[in-house]
VOGU-3710 file (C-alpha; in Angstrom, 3 decimals, decimal comma):
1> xxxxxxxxxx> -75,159/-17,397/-21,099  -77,792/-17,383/-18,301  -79,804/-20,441/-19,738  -76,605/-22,387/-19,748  -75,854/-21,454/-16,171  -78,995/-21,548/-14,897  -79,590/-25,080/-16,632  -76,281/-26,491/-15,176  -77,992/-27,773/-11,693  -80,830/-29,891/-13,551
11> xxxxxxxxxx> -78,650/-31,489/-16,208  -76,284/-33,002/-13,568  -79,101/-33,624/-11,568  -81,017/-35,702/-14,021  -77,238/-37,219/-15,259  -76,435/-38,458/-11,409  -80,423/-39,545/-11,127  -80,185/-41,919/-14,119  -76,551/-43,183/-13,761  -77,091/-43,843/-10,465
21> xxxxxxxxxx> -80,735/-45,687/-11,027  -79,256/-47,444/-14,385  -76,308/-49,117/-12,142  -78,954/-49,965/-9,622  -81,085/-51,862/-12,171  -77,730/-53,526/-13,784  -77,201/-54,651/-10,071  -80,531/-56,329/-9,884  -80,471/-57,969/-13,041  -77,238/-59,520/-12,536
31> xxxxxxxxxx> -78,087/-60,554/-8,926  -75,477/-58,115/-7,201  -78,455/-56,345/-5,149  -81,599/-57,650/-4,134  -84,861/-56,208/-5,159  -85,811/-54,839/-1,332  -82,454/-52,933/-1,238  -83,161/-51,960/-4,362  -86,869/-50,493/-4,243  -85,322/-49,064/-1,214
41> xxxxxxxxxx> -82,598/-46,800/-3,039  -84,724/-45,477/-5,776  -87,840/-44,866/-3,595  -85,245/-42,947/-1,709  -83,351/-41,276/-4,782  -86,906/-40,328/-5,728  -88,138/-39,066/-2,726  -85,020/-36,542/-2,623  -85,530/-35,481/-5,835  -88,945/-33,891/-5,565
51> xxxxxxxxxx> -88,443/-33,081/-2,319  -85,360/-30,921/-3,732  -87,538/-29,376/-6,189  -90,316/-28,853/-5,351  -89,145/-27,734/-1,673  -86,765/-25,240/-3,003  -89,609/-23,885/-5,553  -91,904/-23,409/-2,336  -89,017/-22,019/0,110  -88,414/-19,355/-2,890
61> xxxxxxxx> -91,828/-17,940/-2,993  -92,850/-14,741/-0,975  -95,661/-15,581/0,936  -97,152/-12,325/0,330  -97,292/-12,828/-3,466  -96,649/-16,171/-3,943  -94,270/-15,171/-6,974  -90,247/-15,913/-6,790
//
């Protein structure tokens, strides 16, 4: 029961990550968004994303032992 909890967070993570970059795309192939707006929302969907993990990962560690 722990896996499935603790893997809750990075499935909806990935699932809002690729819904949201897959309806990006379809935007810019069907002309809806340009390609500057576009680079612009995934650079920034991106950018959160390993900032999220890899900042958390980091802000969990004791300095002392570097361990979680």
């Amino acid at each position: 029961m722990k896996k499935l909890s603790d893997s809750v967070r990075p499935v909806l993570t990935y699932l809002f990550a690729f819904l949201y970059i897959g309806v990006s795309t379809w935007g810019v192939m069907i002309g809806k968004i340009e390609f500057s707006m576009y680079f612009a929302q995934i650079g920034t969907m991106v950018g959160m994303m390993v900032s999220f993990w890899f900042g958390e990962k980091s802000a969990l560690k004791n300095p002392s032992t570097g361990v979680e």
